[in-house]
C-alpha positions as CSV (number, residue, x, y, z in Angstrom):
1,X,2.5,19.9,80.3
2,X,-0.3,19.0,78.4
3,X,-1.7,15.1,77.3
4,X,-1.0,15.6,73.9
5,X,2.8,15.2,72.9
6,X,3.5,17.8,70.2
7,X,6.6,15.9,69.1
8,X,7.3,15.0,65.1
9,X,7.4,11.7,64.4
10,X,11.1,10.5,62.3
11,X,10.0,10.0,58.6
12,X,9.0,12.1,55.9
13,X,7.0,15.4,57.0
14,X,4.2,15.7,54.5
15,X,2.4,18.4,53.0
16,X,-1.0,18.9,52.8
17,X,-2.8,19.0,49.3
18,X,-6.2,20.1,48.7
19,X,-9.2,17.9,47.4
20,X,-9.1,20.0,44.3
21,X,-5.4,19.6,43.4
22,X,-4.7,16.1,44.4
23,X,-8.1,15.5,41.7
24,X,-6.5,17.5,38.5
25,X,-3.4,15.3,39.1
26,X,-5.5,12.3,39.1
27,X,-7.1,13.1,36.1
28,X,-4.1,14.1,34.3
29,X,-2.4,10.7,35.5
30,X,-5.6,9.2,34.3
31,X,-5.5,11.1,30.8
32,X,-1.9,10.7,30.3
33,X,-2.4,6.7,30.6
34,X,-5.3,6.7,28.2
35,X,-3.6,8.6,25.7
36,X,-0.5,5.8,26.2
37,X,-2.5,2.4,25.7
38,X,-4.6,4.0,22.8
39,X,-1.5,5.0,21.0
40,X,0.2,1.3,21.6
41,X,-3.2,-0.4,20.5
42,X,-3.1,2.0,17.7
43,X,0.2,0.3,16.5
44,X,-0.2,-2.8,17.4
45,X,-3.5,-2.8,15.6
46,X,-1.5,-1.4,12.3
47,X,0.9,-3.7,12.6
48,X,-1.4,-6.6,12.3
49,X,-3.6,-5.7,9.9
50,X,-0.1,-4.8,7.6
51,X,1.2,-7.5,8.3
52,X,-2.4,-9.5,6.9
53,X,-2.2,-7.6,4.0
54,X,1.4,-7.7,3.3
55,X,0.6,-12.1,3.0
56,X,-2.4,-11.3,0.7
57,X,-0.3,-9.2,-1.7
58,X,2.1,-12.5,-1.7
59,X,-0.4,-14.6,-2.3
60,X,-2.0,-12.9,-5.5
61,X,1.7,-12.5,-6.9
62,X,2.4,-16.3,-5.9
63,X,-1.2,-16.8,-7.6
64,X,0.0,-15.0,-11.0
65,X,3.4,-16.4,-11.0
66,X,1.6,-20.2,-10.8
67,X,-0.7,-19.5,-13.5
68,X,2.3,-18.0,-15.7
69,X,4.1,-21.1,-15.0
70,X,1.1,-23.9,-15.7
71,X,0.5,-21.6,-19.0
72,X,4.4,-22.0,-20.1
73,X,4.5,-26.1,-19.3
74,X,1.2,-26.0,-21.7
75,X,3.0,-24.1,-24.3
76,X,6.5,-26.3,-24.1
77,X,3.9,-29.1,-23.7
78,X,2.6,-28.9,-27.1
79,X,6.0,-27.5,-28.6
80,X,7.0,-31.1,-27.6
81,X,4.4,-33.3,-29.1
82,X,4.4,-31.0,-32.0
83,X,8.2,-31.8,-32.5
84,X,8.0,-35.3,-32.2
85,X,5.2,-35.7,-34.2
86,X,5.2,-38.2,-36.8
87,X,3.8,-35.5,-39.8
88,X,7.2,-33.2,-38.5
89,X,9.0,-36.3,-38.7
90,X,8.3,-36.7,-42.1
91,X,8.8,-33.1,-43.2
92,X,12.2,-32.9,-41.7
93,X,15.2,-32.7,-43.8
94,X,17.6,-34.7,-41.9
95,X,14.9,-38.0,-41.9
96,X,14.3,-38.0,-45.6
97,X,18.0,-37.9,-46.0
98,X,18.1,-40.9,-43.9
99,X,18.4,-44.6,-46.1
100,X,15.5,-46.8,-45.8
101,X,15.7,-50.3,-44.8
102,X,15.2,-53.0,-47.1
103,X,15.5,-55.9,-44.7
104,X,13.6,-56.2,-41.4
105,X,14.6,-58.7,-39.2
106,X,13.6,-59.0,-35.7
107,X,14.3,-61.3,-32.9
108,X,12.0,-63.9,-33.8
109,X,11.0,-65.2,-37.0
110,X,6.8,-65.5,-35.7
111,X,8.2,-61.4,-35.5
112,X,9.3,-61.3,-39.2
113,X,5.6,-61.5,-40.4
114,X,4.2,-58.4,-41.1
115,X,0.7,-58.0,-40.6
């Protein structure tokens, strides 16, 4: 019998690999993980900078749709005072129609007065 016990130890029996191969499979490991985060920093990247210019796109409509609303309160604006004004008054129909008063008495007599 020799010193040495020849004997396989219980577990897995393992084979051996050369330097060579056990460095392609790195490198393809390596490659393959590359290729992954690029590709997800990629999207996320995409997504971001869409989502950016998705808000801007709002914001110049919500822009246009404020200016189309301040120009439309001017125009009612001066549709207004030009309807109530006293020259339209005048001109309308209905008011000459109306009977003129030929008494004015107000609360007071210092308010009777006229100026």
């Amino acid at each position: 019998m020799s010193i040495i016990d020849y004997e396989l130890k219980h577990g897995k029996i393992r084979n051996k690999e050369t330097l060579k191969n056990e460095a392609r499979r790195t490198i393809r490991l390596l490659i393959v993980t590359l290729t992954i985060m690029i590709v997800a920093l990629s999207v996320i990247f995409l997504f971001n900078s869409n989502t950016g210019a998705q808000k801007g796109n709002i914001m110049q409509k919500l822009k246009s749709e404020n200016k189309e609303l301040k120009n439309q309160e001017l125009e009612l604006t001066t549709k207004v005072t030009d309807s109530t004004s006293f020259t339209n008054l005048e001109e309308n129909e209905q008011v000459s129609e109306m009977q003129k008063t030929e008494i004015q008495s107000y609360i007071t007599p210092e308010d009777n007065k006229i100026k």
